[in-house]
C-alpha positions in Angstrom: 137.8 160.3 -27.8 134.0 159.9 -27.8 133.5 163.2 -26.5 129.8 163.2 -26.6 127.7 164.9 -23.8 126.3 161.8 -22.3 130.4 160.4 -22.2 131.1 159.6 -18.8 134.5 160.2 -17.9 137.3 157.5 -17.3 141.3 157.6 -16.9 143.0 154.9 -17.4 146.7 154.2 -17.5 148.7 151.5 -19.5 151.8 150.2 -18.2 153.7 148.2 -20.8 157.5 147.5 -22.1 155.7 147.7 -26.0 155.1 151.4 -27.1 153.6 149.7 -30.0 150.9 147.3 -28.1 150.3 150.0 -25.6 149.1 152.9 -28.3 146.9 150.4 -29.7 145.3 149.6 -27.0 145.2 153.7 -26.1 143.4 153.4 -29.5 140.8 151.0 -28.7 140.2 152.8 -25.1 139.4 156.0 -27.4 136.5 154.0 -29.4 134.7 152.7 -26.7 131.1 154.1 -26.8 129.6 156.2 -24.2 133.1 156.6 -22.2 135.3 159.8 -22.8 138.5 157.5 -21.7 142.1 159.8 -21.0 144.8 157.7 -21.2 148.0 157.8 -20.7 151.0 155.3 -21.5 153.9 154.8 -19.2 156.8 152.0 -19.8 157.3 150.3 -16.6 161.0 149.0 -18.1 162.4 152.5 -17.3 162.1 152.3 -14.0 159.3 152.7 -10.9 156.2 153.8 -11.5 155.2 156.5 -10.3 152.5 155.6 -7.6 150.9 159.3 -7.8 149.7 158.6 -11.0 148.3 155.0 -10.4 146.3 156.3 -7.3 144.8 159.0 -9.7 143.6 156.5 -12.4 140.1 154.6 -12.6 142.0 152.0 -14.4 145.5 150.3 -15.1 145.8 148.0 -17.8 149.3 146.4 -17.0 150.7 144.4 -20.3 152.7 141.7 -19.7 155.8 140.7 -21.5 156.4 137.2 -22.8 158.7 136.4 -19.9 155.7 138.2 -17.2 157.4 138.6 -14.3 158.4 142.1 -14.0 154.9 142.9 -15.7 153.2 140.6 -12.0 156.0 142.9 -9.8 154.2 145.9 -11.6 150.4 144.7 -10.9 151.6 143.8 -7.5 152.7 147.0 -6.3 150.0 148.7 -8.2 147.2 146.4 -6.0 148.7 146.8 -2.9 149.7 151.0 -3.1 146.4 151.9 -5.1 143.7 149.4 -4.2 140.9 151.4 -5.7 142.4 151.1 -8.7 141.4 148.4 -10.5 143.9 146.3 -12.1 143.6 144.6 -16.1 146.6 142.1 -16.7 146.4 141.7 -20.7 149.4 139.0 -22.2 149.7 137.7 -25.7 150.2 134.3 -23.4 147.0 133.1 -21.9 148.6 130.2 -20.8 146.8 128.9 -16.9 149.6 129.7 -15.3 149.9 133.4 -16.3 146.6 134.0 -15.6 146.5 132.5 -12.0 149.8 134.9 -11.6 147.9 138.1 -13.1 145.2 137.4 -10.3 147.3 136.2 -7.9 149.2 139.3 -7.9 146.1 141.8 -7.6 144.6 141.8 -11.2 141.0 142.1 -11.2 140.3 141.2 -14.5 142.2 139.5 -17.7 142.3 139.9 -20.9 144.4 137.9 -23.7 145.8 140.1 -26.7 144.7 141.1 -29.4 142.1 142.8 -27.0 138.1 142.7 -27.9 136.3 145.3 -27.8 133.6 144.2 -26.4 135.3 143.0 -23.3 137.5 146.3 -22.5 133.9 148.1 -22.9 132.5 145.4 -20.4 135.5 146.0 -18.1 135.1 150.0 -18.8 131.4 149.7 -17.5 132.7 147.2 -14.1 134.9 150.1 -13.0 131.9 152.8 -13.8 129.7 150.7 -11.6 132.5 150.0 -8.8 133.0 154.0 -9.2 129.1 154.7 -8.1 128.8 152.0 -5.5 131.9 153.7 -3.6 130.2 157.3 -3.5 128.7 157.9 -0.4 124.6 157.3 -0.1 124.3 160.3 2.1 121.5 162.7 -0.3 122.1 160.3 -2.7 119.0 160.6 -5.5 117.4 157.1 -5.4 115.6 156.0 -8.6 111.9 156.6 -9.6 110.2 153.0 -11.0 108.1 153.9 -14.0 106.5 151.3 -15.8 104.6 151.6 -19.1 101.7 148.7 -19.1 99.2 147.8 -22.3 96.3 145.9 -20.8 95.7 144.9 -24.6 98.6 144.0 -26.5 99.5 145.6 -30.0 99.1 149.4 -28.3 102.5 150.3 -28.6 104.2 149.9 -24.9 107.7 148.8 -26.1 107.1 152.2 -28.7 106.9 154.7 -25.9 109.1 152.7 -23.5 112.3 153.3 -26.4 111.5 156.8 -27.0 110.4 157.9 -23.5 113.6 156.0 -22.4 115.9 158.3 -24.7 114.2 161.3 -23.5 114.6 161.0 -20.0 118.6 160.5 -21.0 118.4 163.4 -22.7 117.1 165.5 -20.5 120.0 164.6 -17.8 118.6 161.5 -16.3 120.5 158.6 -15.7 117.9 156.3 -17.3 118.0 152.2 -17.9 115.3 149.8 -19.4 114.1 147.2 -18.3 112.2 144.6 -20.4 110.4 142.3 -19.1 108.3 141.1 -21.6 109.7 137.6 -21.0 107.7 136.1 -23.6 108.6 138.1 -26.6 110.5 141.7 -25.3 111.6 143.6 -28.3 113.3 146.5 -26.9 116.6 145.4 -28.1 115.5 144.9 -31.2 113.8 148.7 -31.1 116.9 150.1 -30.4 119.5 148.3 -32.9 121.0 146.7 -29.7 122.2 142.7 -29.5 122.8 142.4 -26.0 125.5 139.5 -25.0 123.2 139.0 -21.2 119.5 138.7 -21.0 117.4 138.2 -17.6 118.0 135.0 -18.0 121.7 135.0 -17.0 120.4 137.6 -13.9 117.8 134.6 -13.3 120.2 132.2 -12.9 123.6 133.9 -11.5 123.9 132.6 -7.7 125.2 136.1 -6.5 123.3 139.0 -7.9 125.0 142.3 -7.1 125.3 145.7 -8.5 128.3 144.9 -10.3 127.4 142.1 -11.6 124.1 143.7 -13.1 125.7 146.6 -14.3 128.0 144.1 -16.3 124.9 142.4 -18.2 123.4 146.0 -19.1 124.0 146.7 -22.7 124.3 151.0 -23.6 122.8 152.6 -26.7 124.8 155.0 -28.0 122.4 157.7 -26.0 124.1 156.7 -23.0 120.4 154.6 -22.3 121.1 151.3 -20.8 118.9 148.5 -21.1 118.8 144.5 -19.0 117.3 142.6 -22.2 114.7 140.3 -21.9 115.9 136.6 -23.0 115.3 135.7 -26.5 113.2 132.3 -26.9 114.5 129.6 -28.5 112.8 126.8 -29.5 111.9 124.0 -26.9 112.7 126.7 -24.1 110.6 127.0 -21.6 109.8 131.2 -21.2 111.8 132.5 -18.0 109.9 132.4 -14.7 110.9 135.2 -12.9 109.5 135.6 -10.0 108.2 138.8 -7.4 111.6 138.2 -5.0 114.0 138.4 -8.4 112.2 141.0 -9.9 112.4 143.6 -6.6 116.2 142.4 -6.2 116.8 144.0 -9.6 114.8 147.2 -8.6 116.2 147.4 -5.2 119.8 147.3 -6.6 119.0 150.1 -9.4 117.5 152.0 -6.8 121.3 153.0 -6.3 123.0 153.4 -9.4 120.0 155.1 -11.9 117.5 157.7 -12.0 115.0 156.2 -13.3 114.3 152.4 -13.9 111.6 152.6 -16.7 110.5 149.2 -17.1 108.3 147.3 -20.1 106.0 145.0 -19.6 103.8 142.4 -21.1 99.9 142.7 -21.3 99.6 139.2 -19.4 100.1 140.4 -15.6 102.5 137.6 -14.8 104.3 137.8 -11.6 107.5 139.7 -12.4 104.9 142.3 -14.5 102.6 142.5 -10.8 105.5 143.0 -8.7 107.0 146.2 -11.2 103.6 147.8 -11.0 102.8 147.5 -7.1 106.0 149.2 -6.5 106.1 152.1 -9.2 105.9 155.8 -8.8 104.8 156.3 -12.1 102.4 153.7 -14.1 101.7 154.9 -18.2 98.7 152.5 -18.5 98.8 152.2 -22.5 95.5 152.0 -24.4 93.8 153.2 -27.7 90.4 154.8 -28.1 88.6 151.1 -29.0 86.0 149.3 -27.0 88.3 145.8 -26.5 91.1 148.4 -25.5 89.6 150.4 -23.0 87.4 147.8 -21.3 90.8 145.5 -20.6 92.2 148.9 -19.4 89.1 149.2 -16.9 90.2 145.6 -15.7 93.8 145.9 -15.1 92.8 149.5 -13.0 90.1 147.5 -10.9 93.0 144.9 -10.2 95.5 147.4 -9.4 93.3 149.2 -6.8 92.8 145.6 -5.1 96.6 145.8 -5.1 96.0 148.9 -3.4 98.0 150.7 -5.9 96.1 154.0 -6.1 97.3 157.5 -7.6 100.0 156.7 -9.4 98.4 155.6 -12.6 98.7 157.8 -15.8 96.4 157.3 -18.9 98.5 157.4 -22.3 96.3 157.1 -25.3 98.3 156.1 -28.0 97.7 156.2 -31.9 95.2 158.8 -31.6 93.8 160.3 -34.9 91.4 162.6 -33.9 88.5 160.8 -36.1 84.9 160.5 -35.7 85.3 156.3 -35.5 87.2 156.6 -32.2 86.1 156.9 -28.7 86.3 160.9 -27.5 89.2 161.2 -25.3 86.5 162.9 -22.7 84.4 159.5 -22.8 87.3 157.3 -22.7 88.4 159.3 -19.5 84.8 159.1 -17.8 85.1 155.0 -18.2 88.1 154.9 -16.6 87.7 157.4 -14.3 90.8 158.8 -14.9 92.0 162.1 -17.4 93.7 161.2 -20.3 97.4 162.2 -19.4 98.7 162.5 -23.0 97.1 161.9 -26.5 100.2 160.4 -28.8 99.2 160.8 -32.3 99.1 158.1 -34.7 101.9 158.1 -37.6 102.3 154.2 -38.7 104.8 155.4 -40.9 107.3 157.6 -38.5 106.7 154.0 -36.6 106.7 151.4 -38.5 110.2 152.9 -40.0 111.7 153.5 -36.4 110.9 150.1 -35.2 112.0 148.5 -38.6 115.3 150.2 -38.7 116.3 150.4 -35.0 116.3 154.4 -34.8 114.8 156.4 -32.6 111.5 158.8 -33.6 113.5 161.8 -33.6 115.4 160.2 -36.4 113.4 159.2 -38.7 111.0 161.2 -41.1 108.1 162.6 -39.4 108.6 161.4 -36.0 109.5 164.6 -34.0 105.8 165.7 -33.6 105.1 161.8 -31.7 108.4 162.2 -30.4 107.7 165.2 -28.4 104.6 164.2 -27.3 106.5 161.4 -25.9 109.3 163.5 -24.5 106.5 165.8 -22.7 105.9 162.6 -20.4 109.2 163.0 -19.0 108.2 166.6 -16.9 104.9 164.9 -15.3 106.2 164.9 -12.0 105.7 168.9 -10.1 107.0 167.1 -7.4 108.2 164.0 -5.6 105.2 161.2 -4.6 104.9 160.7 -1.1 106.0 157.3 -0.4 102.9 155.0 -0.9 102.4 152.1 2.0 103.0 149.5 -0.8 106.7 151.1 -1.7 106.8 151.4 1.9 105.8 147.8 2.3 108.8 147.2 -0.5 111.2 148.7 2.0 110.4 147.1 5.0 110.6 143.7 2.8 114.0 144.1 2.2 115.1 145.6 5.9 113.2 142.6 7.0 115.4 139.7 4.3 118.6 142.1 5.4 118.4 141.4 8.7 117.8 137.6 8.2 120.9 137.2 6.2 
């Protein structure tokens, strides 16, 4: 088992006429990352199965035989005694025909043999997200939107968005990413990640749900998730996405996380504006230079026409304490703002984090940056009062609820 403290815990059952195929895939269930999976194998040959035991387990993976048909009986009875189980058929056939039957019979998802790992995680993370959507909503913790924003490129957003992001998980807080630098986000790369969905497939899918999202998060073996920005590729056109997609995304977090912490790009496109105007916590990103700090000054005169007012934090990143630089005191008198947290500058603690996909904390002199960055995560004393643009937020989507 993965056993770690982030592990979220899973029991599955396999039902199979193969002790051999069935402890392997008990095997694989025991490697996935970030899941602490108890499994247990039962051969459905010997007789019924006994329904206690189905209703208790997350998942049944039902293996079919080459002739399938007592295997189908099996997912059959399964579907219709335990329907909150959720049912994966897996057959060395993947003929049409024994597919159709495996979902015909109840099976929610298939998988052919000899099983991927990748998919029984993806499947693994579909019945986590199933599990969460069922829990009641009554005192349920919705999440905080924090978004880290550079005026100025090159100050080190996607930096603190990793780190910050790994801290929060840490500290107990069901955290995921969000990149939306759809230009050129990094954040996979940052974290040693290669994610098989990007914003792009969220872009495009016709029916966006929590499910569905959950599936196209990738986890870092911190128990972090992150929704990847789309890599370009040459010829492509950078994704569009627009104010209505970008709130659907937040709305449906909203439910399943504890914080959203979202990346963005120093050009305010339209997916950045509509992150900002609805978070309860912006890190506006800047150095102690002239160019820096007077780009900083416009992006805080456009956000107060936005009428997004007291939720902005000044991060000064790379700060070395040298004559050359702006004082912290003067940089805060420009922007009329204190300086929430001076990061100091160590190229090397970054430069080998970013170029070897490790966290600060893991790398040669990164736990004095890394702390600063973790001491980000206790800025709230106390929940925000709802702001009339988050308020504005809800009413948008009462309003598109009641329309559908």
């Amino acid at each position: 088992m993965n056993g770690g403290p982030m592990d979220e815990t899973l029991y599955a059952l396999c039902l199979s006429t193969d002790p051999a195929v069935s402890s392997a895939v008990v095997a694989m269930l025991a490697r996935i990352p970030s899941f602490a999976v108890t499994a247990r194998e039962l051969d459905y040959q010997l007789g019924p199965v006994e329904l206690n035991d189905v209703r208790e387990a997350h998942l049944a993976i039902v293996i079919l035989a080459d002739d399938p048909s007592t295997g189908l009986a099996v997912i059959e009875e399964v579907h219709k005694n335990a329907p909150a189980t959720q049912v994966l058929a897996v057959a060395a056939n993947d003929r049409h025909e024994t597919i159709v039957g495996a979902l015909r019979a109840g099976a929610d998802e298939f998988l052919p043999l000899p099983l991927d790992p990748n998919a029984l995680l993806k499947v693994c993370i579909k019945v986590s997200a199933l599990r969460r959507a069922a829990k009641p909503n009554g005192g349920a913790q919705h999440a905080q939107v924090w978004v880290a924003y550079g005026a100025k490129g090159g100050v080190g957003v996607t930096t603190l968005v990793a780190n910050l992001g790994i801290a929060l998980q840490a500290a107990g807080r069901r955290t995921v990413l969000l990149d939306l630098d759809l230009h050129s986000g990094d954040l996979a790369l940052f974290l040693n990640l290669n994610p098989g969905y990007t914003l792009r497939d969220i872009a495009t899918t016709k029916r966006l749900d929590t499910v569905y999202l959950q599936g196209t998060m990738i986890r870092h073996r911190s128990g972090l998730e992150l929704i990847a920005a789309p890599v370009p590729l040459p010829g492509e056109a950078p994704l569009a996405l627009t104010s209505e997609q970008t709130l659907a995304i937040l709305k449906l977090l909203d439910t399943t996380h504890q914080v959203a912490l979202v990346d963005t790009t120093s050009v305010p496109l339209d997916a950045t504006r509509a992150a900002l105007t609805n978070a309860d916590r912006i890190f506006l990103v800047t150095e102690l230079t002239l160019p820096a700090l007077r780009a900083s000054l416009r992006a805080l005169a456009w956000l107060h026409e936005e009428g997004v007012d007291g939720v902005v934090e000044v991060v000064v990143n790379k700060y070395a304490n040298r004559s050359w630089e702006v004082s912290p005191a003067e940089a805060a008198k420009t922007l009329g703002l204190p300086i929430r947290a001076l990061l100091p500058r160590d190229d090397a603690a970054v430069y080998t984090a970013v170029n070897s996909g490790l966290p600060l904390e893991e790398v040669k002199g990164g736990a004095a940056l890394q702390r600063a960055i973790a001491a980000l995560v206790g800025g709230e004393e106390a929940p925000r009062p709802e702001s009339p643009v988050l308020k504005g937020f809800r009413r948008f989507f009462s309003a598109t609820e009641r329309r559908v």
